[in-house]
DRENNUKE-16601 format. One record per residue (C-alpha): x, y, z. Coordinates in pm, 1 decimal. Each point is the difference from the previous one (the first is absolute). Layout:
N
{{X, Y, Z}}
...
This chain:
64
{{-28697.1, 17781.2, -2166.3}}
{{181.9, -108.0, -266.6}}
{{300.6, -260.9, 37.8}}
{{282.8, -125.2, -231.3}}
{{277.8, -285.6, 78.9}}
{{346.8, -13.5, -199.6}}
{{31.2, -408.2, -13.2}}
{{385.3, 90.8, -68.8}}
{{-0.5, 97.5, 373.8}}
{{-195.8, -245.0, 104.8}}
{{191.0, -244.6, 282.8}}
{{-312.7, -282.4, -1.9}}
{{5.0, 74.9, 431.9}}
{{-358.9, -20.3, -90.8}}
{{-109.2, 232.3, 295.7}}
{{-199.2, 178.1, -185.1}}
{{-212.9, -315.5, -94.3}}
{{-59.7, -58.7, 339.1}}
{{-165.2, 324.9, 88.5}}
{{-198.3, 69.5, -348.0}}
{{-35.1, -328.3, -118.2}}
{{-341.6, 164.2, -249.5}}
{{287.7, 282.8, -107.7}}
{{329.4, -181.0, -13.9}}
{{94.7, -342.4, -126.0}}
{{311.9, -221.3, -102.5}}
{{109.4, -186.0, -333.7}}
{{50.2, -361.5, 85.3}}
{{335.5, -49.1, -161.6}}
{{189.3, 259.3, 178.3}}
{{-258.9, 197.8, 252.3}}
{{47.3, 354.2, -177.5}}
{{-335.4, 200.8, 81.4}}
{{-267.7, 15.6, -204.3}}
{{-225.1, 298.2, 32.6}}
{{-339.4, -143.0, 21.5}}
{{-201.1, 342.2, 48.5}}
{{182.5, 380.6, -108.3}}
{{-309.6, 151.9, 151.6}}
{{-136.8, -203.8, 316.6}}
{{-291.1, 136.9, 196.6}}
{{40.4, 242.1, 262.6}}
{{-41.5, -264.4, 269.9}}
{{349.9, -145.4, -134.2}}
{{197.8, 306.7, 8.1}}
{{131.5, -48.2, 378.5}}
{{80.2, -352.6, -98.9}}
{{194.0, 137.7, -335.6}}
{{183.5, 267.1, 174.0}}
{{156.8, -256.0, 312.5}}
{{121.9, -255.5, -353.6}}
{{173.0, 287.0, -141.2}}
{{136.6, 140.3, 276.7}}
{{158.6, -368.0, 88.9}}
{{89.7, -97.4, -337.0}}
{{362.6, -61.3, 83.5}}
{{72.0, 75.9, -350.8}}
{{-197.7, 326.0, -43.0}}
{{-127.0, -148.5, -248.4}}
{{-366.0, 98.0, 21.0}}
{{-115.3, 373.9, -69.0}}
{{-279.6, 128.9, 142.4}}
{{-150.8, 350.5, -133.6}}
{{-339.5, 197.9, 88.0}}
């Protein structure tokens, strides 16, 4: 899995914080994501796919 975010996209809903907090974060001066991880482990993928799939901003991309 490998997984980008466009931070121009980016709303700061933060959803995607809440479900992969060890893939996703937020800057503190205006909660755009941060991509912590571009390559989590397997056991995160689930996780990844439900933040991107929320993202009200489609601002996550998820790709095999």
């Amino acid at each position: 899995m490998k997984i980008t975010v466009d931070q121009d996209k980016c709303c700061g809903a933060g959803t995607c914080v809440l479900l992969a907090p060890d893939v996703f974060d937020q800057r503190d001066e205006d909660g755009i994501v941060v991509l912590l991880d571009a390559e989590p482990p397997a056991e995160l993928h689930p996780l990844v796919r439900e933040a991107a799939s929320v993202c009200p901003a489609a601002a996550i991309s998820v790709s095999s």
